[in-house]
DRENDO-1510 file (C-alpha; in Angstrom, 1 decimal, always signed):
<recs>
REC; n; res; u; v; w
REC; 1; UNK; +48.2; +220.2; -56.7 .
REC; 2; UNK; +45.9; +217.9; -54.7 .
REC; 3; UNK; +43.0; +217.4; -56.8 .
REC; 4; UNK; +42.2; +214.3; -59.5 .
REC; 5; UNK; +42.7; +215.2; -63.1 .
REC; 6; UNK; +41.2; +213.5; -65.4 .
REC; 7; UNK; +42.9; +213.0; -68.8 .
REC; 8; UNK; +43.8; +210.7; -71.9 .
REC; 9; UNK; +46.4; +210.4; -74.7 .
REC; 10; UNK; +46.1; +208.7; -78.0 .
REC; 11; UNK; +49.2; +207.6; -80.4 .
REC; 12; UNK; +49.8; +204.9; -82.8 .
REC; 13; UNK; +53.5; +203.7; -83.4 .
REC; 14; UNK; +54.5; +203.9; -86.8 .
REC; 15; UNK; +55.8; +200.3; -86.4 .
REC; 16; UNK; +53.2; +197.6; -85.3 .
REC; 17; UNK; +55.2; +196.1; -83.2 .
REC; 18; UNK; +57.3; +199.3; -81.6 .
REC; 19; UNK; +55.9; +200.2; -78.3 .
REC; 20; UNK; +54.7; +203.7; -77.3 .
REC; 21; UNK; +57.4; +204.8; -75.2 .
REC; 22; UNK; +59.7; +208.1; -75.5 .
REC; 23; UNK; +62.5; +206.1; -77.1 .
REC; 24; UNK; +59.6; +205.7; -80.1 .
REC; 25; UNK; +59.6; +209.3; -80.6 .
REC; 26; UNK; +62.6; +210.4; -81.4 .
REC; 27; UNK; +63.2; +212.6; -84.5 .
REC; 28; UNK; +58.8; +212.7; -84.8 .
REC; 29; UNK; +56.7; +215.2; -84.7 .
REC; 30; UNK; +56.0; +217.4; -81.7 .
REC; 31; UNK; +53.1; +216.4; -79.2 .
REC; 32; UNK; +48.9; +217.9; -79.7 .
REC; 33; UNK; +47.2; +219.0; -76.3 .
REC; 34; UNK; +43.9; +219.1; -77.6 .
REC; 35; UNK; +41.8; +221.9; -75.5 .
REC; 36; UNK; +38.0; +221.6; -74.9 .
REC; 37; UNK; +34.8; +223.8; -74.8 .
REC; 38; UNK; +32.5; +224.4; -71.9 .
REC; 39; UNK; +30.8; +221.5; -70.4 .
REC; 40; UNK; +32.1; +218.7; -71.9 .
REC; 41; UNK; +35.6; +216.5; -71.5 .
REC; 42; UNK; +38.5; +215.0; -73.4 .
REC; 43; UNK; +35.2; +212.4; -74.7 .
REC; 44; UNK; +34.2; +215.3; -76.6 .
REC; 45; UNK; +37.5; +214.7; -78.8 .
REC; 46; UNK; +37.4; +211.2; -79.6 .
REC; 47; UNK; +36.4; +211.6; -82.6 .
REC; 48; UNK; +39.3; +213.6; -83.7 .
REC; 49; UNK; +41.8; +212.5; -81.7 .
REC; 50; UNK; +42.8; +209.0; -83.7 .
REC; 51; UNK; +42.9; +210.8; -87.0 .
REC; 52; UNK; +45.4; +213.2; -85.9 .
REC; 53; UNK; +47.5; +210.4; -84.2 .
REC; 54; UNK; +47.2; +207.9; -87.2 .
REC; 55; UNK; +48.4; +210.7; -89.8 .
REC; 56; UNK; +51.6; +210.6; -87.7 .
REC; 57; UNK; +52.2; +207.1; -88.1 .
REC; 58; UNK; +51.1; +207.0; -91.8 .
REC; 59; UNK; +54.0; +209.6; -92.6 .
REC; 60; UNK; +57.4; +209.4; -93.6 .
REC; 61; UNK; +59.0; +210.9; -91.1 .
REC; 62; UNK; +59.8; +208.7; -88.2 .
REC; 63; UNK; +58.3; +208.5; -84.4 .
REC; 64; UNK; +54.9; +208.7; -83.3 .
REC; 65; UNK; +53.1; +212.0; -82.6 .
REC; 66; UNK; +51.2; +212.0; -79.3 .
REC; 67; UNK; +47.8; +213.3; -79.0 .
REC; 68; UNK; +46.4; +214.7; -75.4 .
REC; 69; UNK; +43.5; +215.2; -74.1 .
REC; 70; UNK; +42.3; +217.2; -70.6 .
REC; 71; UNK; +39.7; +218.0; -68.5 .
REC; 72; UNK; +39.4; +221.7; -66.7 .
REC; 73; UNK; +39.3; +221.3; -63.3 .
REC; 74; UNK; +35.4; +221.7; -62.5 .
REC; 75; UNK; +34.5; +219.4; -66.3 .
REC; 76; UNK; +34.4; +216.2; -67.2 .
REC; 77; UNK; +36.6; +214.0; -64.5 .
REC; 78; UNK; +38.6; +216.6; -63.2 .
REC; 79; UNK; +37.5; +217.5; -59.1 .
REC; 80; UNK; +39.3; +218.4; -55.7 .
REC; 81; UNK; +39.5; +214.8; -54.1 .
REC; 82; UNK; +37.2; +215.9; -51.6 .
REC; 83; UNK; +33.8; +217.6; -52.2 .
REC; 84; UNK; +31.1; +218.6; -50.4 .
REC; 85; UNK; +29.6; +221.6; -52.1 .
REC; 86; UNK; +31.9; +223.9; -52.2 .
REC; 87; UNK; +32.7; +223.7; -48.4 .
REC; 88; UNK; +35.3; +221.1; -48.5 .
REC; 89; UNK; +38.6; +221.8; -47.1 .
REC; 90; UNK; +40.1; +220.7; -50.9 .
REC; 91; UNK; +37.6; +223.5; -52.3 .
REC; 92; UNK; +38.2; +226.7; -50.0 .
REC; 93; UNK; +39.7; +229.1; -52.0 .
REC; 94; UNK; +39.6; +227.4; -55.1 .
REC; 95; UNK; +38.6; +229.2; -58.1 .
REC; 96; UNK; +37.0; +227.4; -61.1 .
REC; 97; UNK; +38.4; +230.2; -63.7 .
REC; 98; UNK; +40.2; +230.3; -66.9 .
REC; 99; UNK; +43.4; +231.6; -64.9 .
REC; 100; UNK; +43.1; +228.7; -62.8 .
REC; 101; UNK; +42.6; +226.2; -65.9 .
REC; 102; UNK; +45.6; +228.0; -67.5 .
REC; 103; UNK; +48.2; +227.1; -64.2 .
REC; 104; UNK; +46.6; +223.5; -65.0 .
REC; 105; UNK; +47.4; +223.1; -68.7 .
REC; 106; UNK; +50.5; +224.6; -67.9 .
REC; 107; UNK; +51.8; +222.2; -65.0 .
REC; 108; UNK; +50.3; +219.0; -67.2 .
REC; 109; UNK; +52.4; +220.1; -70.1 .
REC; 110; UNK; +55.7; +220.4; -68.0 .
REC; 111; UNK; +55.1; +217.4; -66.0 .
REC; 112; UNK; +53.3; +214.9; -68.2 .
REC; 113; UNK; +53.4; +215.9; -72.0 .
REC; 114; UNK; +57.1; +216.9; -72.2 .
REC; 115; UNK; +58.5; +214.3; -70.1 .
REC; 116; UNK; +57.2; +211.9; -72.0 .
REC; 117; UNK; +58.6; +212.6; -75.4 .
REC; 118; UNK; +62.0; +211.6; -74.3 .
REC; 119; UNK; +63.9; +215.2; -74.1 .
REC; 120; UNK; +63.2; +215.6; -77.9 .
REC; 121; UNK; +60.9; +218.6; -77.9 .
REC; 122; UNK; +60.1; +221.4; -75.3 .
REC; 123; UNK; +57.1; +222.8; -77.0 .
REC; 124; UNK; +53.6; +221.0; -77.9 .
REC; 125; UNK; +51.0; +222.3; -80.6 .
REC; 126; UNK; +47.4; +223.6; -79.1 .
REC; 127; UNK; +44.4; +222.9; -81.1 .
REC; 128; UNK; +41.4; +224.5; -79.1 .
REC; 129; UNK; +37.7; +224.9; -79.5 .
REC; 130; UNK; +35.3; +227.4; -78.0 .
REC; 131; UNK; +36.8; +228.2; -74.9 .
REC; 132; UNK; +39.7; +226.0; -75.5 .
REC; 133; UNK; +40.7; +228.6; -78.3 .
REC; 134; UNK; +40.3; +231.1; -75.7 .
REC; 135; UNK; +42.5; +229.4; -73.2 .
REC; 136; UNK; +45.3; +228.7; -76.2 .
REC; 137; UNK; +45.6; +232.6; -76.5 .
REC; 138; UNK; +46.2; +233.0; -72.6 .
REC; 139; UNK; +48.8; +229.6; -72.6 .
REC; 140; UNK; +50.8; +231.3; -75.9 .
REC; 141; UNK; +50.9; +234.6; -74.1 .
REC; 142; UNK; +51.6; +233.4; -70.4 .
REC; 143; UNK; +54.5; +230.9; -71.8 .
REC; 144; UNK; +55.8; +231.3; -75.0 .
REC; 145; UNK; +58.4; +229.6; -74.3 .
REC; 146; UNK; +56.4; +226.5; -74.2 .
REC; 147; UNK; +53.9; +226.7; -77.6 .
REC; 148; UNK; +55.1; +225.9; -80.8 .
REC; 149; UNK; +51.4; +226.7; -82.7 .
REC; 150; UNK; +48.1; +227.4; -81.7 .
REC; 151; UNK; +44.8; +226.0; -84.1 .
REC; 152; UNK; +41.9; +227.7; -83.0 .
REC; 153; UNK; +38.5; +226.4; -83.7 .
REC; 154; UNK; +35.7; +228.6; -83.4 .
REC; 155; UNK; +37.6; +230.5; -80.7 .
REC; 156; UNK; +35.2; +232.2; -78.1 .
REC; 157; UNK; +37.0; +236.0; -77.7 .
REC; 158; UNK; +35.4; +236.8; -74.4 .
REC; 159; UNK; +35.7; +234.5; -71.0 .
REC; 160; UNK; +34.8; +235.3; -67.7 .
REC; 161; UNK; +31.2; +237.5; -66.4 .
REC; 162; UNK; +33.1; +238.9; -63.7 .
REC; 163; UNK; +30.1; +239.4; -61.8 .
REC; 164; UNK; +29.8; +242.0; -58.5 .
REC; 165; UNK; +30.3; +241.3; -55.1 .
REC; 166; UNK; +32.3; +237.7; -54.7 .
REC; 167; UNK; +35.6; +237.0; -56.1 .
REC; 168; UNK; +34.5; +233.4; -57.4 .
REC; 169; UNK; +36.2; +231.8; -55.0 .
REC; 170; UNK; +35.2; +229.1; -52.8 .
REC; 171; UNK; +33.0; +228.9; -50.1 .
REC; 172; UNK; +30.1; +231.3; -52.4 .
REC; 173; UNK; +27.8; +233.5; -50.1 .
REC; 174; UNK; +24.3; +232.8; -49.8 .
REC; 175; UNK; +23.5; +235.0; -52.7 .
REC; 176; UNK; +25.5; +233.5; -55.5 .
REC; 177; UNK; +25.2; +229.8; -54.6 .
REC; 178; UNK; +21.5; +229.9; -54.9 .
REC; 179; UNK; +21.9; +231.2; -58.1 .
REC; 180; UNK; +24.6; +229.2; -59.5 .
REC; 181; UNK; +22.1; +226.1; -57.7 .
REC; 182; UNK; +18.9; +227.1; -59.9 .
REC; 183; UNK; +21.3; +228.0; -63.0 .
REC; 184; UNK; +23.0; +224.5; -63.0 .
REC; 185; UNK; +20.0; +222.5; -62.4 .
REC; 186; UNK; +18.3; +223.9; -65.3 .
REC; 187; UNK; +21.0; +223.9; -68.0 .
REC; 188; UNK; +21.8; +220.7; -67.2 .
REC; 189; UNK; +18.5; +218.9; -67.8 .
REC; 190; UNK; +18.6; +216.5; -70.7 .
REC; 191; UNK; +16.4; +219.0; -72.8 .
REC; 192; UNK; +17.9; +221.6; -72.1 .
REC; 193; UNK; +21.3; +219.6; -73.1 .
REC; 194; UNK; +19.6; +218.7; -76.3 .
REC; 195; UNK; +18.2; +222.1; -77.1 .
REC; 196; UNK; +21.7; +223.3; -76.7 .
REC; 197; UNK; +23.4; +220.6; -79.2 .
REC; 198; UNK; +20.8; +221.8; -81.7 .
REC; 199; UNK; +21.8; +225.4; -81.7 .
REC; 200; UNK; +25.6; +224.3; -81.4 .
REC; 201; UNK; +25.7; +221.9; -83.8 .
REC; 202; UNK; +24.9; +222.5; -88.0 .
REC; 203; UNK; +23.3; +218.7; -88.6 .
REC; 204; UNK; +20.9; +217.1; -85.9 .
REC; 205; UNK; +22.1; +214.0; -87.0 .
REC; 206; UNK; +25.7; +214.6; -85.8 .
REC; 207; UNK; +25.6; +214.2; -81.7 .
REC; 208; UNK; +23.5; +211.4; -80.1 .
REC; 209; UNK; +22.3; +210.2; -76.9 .
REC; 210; UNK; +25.7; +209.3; -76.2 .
REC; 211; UNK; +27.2; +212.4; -76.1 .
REC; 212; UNK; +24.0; +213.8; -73.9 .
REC; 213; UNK; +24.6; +211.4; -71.8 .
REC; 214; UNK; +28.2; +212.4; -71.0 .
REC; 215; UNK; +27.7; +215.9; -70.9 .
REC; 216; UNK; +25.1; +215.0; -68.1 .
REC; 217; UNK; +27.7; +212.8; -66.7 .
REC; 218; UNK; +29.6; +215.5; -65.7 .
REC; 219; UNK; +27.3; +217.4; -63.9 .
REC; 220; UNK; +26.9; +214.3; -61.3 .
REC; 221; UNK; +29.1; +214.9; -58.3 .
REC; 222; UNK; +29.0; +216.8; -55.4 .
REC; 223; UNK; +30.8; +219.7; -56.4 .
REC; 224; UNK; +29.2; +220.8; -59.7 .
REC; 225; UNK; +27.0; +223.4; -58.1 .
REC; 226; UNK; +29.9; +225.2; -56.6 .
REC; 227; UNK; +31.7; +225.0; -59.5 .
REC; 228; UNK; +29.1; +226.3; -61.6 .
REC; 229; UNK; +28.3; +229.3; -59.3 .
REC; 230; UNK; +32.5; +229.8; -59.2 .
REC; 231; UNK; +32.7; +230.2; -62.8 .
REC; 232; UNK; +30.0; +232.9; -63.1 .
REC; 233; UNK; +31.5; +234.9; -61.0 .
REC; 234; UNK; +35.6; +234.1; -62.4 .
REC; 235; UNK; +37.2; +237.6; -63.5 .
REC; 236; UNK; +38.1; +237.1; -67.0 .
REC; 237; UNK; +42.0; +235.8; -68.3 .
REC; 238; UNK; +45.3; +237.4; -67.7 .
REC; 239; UNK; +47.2; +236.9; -70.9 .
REC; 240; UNK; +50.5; +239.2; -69.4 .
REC; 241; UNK; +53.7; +237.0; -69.5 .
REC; 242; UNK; +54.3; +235.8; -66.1 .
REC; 243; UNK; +50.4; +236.0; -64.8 .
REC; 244; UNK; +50.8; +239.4; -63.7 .
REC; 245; UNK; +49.4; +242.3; -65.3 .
REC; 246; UNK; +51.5; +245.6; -66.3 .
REC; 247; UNK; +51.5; +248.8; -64.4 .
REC; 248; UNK; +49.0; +251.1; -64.3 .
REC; 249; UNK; +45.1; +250.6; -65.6 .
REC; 250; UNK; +45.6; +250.4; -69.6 .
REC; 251; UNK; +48.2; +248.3; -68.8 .
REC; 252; UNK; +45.7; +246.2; -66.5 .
REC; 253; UNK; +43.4; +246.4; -69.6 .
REC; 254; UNK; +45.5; +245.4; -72.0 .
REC; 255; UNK; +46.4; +242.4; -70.2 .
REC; 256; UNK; +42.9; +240.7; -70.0 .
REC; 257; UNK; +42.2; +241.8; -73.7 .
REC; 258; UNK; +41.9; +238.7; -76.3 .
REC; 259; UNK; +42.6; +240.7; -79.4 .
REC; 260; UNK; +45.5; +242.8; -77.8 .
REC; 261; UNK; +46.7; +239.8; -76.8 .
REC; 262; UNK; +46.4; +237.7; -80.4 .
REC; 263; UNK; +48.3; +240.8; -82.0 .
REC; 264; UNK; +51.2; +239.8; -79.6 .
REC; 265; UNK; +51.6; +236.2; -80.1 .
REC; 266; UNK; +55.2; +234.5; -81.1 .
REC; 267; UNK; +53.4; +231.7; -82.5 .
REC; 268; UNK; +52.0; +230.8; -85.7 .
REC; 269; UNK; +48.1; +230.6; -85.8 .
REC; 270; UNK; +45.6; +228.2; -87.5 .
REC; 271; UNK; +42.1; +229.4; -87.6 .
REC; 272; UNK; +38.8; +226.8; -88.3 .
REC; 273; UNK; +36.0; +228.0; -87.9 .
REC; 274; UNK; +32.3; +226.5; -88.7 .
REC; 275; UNK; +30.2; +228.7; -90.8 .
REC; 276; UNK; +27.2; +227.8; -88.8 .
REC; 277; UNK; +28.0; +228.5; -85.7 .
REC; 278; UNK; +25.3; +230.6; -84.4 .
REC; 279; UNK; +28.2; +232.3; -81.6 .
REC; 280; UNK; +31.5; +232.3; -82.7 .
REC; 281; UNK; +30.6; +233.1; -85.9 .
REC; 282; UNK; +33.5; +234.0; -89.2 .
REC; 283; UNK; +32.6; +237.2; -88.1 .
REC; 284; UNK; +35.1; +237.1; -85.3 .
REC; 285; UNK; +37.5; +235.0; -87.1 .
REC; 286; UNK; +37.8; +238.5; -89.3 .
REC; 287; UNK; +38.8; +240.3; -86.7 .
REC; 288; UNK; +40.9; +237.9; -84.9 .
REC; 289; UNK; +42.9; +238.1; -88.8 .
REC; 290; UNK; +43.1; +241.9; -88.6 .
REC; 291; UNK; +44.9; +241.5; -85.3 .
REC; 292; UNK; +47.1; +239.0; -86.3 .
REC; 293; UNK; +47.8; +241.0; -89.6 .
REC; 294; UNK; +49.2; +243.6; -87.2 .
REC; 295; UNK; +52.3; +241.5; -86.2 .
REC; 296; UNK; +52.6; +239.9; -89.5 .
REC; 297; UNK; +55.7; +242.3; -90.5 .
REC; 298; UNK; +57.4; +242.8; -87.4 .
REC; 299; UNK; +57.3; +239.3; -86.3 .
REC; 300; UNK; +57.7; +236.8; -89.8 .
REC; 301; UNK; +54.6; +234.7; -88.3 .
REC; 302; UNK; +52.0; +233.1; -90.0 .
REC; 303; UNK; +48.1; +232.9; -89.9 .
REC; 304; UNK; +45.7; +231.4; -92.0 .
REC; 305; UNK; +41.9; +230.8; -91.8 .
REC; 306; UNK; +40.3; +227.8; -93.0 .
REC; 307; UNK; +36.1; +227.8; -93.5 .
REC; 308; UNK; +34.1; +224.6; -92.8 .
REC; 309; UNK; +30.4; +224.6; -94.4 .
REC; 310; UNK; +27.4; +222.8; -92.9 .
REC; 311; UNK; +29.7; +222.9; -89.4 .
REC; 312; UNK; +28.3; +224.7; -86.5 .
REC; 313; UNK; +30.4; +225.8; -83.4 .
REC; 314; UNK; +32.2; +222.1; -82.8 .
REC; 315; UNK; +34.2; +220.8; -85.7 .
REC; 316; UNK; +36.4; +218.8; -83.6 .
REC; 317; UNK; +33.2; +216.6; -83.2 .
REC; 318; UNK; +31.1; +217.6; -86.0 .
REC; 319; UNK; +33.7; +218.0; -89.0 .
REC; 320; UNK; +36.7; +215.6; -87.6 .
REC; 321; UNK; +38.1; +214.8; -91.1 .
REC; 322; UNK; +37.8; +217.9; -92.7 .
REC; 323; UNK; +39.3; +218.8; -89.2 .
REC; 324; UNK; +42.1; +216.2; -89.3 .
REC; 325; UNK; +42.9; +217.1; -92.3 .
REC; 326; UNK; +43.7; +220.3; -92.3 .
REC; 327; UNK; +45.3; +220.1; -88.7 .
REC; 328; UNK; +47.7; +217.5; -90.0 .
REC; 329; UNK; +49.1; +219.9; -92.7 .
REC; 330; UNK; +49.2; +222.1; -90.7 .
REC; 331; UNK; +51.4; +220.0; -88.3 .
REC; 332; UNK; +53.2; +218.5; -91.0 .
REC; 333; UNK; +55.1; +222.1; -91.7 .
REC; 334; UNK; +57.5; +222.7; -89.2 .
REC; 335; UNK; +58.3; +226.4; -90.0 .
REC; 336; UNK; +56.8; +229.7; -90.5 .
REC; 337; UNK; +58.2; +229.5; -94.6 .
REC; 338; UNK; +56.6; +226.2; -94.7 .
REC; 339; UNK; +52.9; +226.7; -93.4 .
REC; 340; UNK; +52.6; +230.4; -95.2 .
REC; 341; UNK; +52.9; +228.2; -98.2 .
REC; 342; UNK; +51.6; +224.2; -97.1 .
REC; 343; UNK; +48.1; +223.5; -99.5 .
REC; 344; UNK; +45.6; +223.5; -96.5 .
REC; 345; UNK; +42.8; +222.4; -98.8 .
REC; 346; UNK; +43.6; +220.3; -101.7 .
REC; 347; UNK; +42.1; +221.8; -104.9 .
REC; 348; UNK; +41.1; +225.2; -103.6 .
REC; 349; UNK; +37.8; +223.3; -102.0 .
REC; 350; UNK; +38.1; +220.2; -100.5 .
REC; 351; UNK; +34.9; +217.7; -99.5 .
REC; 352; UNK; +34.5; +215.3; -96.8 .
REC; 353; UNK; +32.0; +212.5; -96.1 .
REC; 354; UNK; +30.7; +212.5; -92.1 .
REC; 355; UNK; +27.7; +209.9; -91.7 .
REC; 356; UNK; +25.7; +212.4; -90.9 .
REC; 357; UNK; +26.6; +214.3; -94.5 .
REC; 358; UNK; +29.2; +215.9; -96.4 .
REC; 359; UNK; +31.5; +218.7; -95.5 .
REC; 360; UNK; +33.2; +221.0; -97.4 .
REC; 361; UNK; +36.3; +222.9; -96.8 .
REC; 362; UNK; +38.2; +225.7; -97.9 .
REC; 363; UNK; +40.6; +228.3; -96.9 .
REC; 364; UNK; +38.9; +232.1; -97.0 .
REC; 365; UNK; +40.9; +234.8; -96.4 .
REC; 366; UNK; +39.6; +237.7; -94.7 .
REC; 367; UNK; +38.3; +240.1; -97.4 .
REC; 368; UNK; +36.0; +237.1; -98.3 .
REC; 369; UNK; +34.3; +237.2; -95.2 .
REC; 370; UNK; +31.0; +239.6; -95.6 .
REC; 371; UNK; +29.7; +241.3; -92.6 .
REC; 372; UNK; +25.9; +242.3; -92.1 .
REC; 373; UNK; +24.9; +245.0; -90.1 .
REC; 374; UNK; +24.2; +243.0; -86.6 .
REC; 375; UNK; +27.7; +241.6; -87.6 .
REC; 376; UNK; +30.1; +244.3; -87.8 .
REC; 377; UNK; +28.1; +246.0; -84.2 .
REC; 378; UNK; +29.0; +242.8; -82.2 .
REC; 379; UNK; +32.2; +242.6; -83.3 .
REC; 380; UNK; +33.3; +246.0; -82.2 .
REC; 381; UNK; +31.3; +245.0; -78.4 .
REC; 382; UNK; +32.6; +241.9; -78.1 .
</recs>
C-alpha cells in the first residue's frame, strides 16, 4: 500500500539438494507467521525461527514448513517510503495502530505467505509474543477464515491508550508531538534500553549488546517520533469480523474487548507463558483459560497452557528450545482430537539447556495457577 515492509522467511528443505520453492511443499506442513512485541523486529526471532523450520525438515512427513517473520509498520524496517516527521505526504493520515498492523498482517498473509506454498494451504499458524499475542486474537477474530491456530506467548490483553483529543493520526498537533518527542527520546536511550531488558527478561545473561543495538536501530529514521506519538494516542483493536464493530454501544464494547473476543475464537489456542515476566504474568494466562473454557463445549476447540520457569516476558528469545519444542508439537497435530491429546512436555517436566542456563517446562493447567491478592485485583482491571 505504498510504504517498505520489512520482512524475512526461514525454511530448510527436507532434501539437501531440493530447492525452496512451492513445488517443495506440497503435502507439508502449513506455514508460521511469527508475530513480535513492541519495539523490536523479525531480529528479535532469530533465535527461534531455525528451530521451528528445521523440526519440519527433520520429520517424516514430507515438504518443508516455512517460517515468517514481519515488522509493524512504525518497527524494525517497516516505514512509509517517504518521511519527514510525520508531515510527509506518505504519512498524512496514517495511523501507527494495532488496526492498522492488523490490515498489514492480513494483506502479507494473502499476498506473500499463501501464494507461496503453492495452492496447498489457505491458512498459516500464528505464534505471537507480547503484543503479537494481542494482535493474533484481533487476526483470528477479523479472518477466521485465514488462521488455522494461534500460540500465544505471554500475550499482552490490553493495546491501545486511546488518549483525548487526537485521533492518532498523522500530522500530531503541537501538543502530542512534543510529548511523543520527549517520550521517545528517553525510552530509547541505551540505558534506558538496558534497564528495560532487565525487567523483561528472567537471566541478565540472555540479551546482549547486540540486541540493544537493534532495538536502537530502529528508532533511527525520520519518522520514529511520529510514530511513537501515533501510537499513544491509537484507539485500542477491533476484533468484530469484517473490521466493523456491531450495533449499538455493548456491541461497540464487546468488539474491542480481548477476553470477549478469546471466548469467540474458531481456532485452537496454545498458551506459553514465562513465569517471570514481571507484566504479562500466568496470572492473565488464567483468565485468558477461563474464557476459552467458555467455548470449549459448544465449539470442540482446544486450549492448553504450557509454563516456562526462569523465562521472563520473551521466550521466543529467552527460552527458544523449550519454545521450539513445544511449538513443534503443537504443529505437528493437525486436528483438534490430536492436540487435546499430543505430549506437549515429555515426562510431565521437561528441561532445556540455554547458554545462559537451564529452562524448565511444563504444562499447568489453570487450577494450578495461584493468585495473590495484587493478582486477582489486576486481573479483573485489566
Amino acid at each position: 500500500r505504498g510504504h517498505h515492509i520489512g520482512f524475512e522467511d526461514c525454511r530448510r528443505s527436507s532434501s539437501d539438494d531440493a530447492p525452496s520453492t512451492a513445488e517443495n511443499y506440497v503435502d507439508g506442513p502449513g506455514p508460521v507467521l511469527l508475530l513480535n512485541g513492541f519495539g523490536v523486529g523479525s531480529f528479535h526471532q532469530h533465535r527461534l525461527m531455525p528451530r521451528l523450520a528445521s523440526a519440519s525438515a527433520s520429520s517424516s512427513s514430507p515438504g518443508d514448513r516455512a517460517i515468517y517473520g514481519i515488522d509493524y509498520l512504525g518497527q524494525g524496517r517497516s516505514w512509509p517510503v517517504d518521511m519527514d516527521d510525520g508531515e510527509s505526504e506518505g504519512e498524512k493520515g496514517l495511523r501507527y495502530d494495532i488496526n492498522t498492523w492488523a490490515d498489514q498482517c492480513i494483506n502479507f498473509i494473502e499476498r506473500v505467505v499463501l501464494p507461496e506454498q503453492g495452492g496447498r494451504v489457505s491458512k498459516v499458524h500464528l505464534v505471537g509474543n507480547s503484543v503479537g499475542g494481542y494482535l493474533s486474537v484481533v487476526l483470528a477474530s477479523k479472518r477466521p477464515d485465514l488462521i488455522d491456530s494461534i500460540c500465544l506467548l505471554n500475550a499482552t490483553p490490553v493495546w491501545g491508550l486511546n488518549l483525548p483529543f487526537w485521533s492518532g493520526r498523522l500530522p500530531a498537533p503541537f501538543l502530542p508531538k512534543l510529548i511523543g518527542r520527549f517520550l521517545f527520546d528517553r525510552i530509547r536511550d541505551y540505558g534506558t534500553i538496558e534497564k528495560f531488558l532487565d525487567q523483561t527478561y528472567s537471566r541478565r545473561e540472555a540479551f546482549d549488546d547486540e540486541l540493544m543495538g537493534q532495538i536502537r536501530d530502529c528508532t533511527e529514521g525520520l519518522g520514529g517520533h511520529a510514530a511513537f506519538a501515533s501510537i499513544l494516542w491509537s484507539p485500542p483493536a477491533d476484533f468484530s469480523s469484517g473490521g466493523s464493530a456491531g450495533d449499538g454501544a455493548a456491541d461497540a464494547t464487546e468488539a474491542t474487548d480481548f477476553y470477549v473476543s478469546l471466548e469467540r475464537l474458531e481456532c485452537d489456542v496454545l498458551l506459553l507463558f514465562g513465569r517471570d515476566d514481571p507484566w504479562c504474568k500466568p496470572a492473565f494466562a488464567k483468565r485468558m483459560c477461563e474464557m476459552l473454557d467458555r467455548r470449549r463445549v459448544s465449539t470442540g476447540r482446544v486450549h492448553r497452557y504450557v509454563e516456562l520457569e526462569d523465562t521472563g516476558h520473551c521466550p521466543n528469545h529467552e527460552a527458544p528450545q523449550a519454545t521450539a519444542a513445544a511449538v513443534n508439537r503443537w504443529l505437528a497435530a493437525c486436528t483438534p482430537g490430536e492436540r487435546s491429546v499430543v505430549e506437549l512436555v515429555h515426562g510431565g517436566r521437561e528441561r532445556f539447556a540455554e547458554p545462559w542456563g537451564e529452562i524448565a517446562m511444563r504444562e499447568v493447567s489453570k487450577n494450578e495457577i495461584s493468585l495473590n491478592f495484587l493478582d486477582r485485583l489486576v486481573t479483573k482491571l485489566i
